[in-house]
C-alpha positions in Angstrom: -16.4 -74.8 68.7 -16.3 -74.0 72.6 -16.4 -70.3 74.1 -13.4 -70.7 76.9 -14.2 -67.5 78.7 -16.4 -64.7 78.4 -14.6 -61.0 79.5 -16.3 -57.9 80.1 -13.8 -54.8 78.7 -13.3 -51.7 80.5 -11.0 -48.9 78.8 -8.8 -46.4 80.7 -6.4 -44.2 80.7 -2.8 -45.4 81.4 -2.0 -43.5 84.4 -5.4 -45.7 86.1 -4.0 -48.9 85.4 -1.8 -49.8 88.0 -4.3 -48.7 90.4 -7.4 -50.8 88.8 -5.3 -53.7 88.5 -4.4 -53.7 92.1 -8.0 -52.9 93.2 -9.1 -55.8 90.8 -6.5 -58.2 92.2 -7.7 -57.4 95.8 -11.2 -58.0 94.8 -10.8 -61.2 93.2 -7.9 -62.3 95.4 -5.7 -63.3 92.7 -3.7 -61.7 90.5 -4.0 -61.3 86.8 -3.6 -63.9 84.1 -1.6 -61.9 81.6 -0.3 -58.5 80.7 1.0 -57.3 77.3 1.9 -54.2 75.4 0.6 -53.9 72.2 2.6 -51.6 70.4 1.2 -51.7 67.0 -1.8 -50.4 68.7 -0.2 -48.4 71.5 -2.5 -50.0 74.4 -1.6 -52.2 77.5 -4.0 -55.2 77.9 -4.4 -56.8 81.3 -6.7 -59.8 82.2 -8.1 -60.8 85.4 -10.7 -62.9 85.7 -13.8 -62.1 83.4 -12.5 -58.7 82.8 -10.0 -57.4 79.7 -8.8 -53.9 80.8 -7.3 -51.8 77.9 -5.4 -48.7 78.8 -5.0 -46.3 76.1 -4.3 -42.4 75.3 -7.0 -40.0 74.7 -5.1 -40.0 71.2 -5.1 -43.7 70.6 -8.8 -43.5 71.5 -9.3 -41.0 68.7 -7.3 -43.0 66.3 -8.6 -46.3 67.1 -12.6 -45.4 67.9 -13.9 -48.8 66.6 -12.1 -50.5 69.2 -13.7 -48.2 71.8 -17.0 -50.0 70.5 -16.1 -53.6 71.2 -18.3 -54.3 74.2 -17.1 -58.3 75.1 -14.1 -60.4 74.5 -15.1 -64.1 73.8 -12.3 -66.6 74.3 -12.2 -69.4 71.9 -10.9 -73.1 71.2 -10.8 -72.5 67.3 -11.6 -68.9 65.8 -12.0 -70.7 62.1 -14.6 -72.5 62.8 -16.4 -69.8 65.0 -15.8 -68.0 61.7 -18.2 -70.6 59.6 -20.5 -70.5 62.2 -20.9 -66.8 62.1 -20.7 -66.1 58.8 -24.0 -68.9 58.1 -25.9 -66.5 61.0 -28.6 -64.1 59.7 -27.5 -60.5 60.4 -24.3 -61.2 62.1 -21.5 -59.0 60.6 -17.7 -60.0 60.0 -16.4 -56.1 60.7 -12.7 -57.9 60.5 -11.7 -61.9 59.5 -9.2 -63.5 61.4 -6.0 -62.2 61.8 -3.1 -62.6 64.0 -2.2 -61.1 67.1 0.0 -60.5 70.3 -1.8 -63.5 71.9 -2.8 -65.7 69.3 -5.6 -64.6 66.9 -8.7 -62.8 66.6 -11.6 -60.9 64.9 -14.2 -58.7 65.3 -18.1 -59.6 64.4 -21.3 -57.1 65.1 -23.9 -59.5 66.2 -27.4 -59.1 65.2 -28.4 -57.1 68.0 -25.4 -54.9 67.6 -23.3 -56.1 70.2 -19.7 -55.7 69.0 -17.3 -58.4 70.3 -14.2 -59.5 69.7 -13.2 -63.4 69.0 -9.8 -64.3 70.3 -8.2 -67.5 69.9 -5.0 -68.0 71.8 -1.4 -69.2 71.2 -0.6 -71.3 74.0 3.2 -70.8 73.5 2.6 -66.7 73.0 0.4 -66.5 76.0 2.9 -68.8 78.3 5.5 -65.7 77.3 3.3 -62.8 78.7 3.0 -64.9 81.8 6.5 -65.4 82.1 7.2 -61.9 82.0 4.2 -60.8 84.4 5.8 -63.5 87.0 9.3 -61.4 86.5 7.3 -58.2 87.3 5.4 -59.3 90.3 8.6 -61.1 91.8 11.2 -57.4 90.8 8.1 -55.4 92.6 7.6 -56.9 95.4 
């Protein structure tokens, strides 16, 4: 069980995104690793660096206020056994088992100082996509 990468999440509004993303970029002097729509949730999820920016409507806020309450995104070589770990921990709460997603898979856990944080295990093949596709964006805007 290895933590890959540790990202901090900021949540916006969709009209701030392009502008974040491009002040991130600058900062960092690289641009981001992946972008996706996630339409069964309505959000656009960008990642650069150690940060996961979610850009959402005020009403997808209101429908989906737990995810407002995930604090850190923790990438992972194997979610299942992350899982076993986590579930033999002392006050450490499994608010939603493994399930899949855009990127791979993931789940949520409240940790025993109530940090909530998401797990994520990716899909190499799925992730390679959203990469492909953010390459065909930068090259058709620039």
């Amino acid at each position: 069980m290895k933590t890959i990468k540790t990202l901090h999440r900021i949540y916006l509004n969709p009209d701030m995104l392009t502008s974040v993303v491009e002040f991130y970029e600058d900062l960092f002097h690289k641009d981001y690793f992946i972008r996706f729509d996630y339409t069964e949730l309505n959000l656009t999820l960008v990642q650069l660096e150690g940060i996961l920016l979610l850009a959402g409507t005020n009403k997808t806020w209101e429908v989906l206020p737990d995810i407002k309450k995930t604090r850190i995104t923790m990438i992972v070589d194997d979610i299942v056994e992350v899982q076993a770990y986590l579930s033999a921990q002392k006050n450490v709460m499994i608010l939603r088992k493994p399930k899949e997603v855009p990127t791979g898979w993931n789940m949520t856990v409240e940790h025993q100082d109530g940090t909530i944080t998401e797990y994520v295990q990716h899909d190499e093949d799925k992730v390679n996509l959203f990469k492909k596709e953010a390459e065909k964006l930068r090259f058709i805007n620039n």
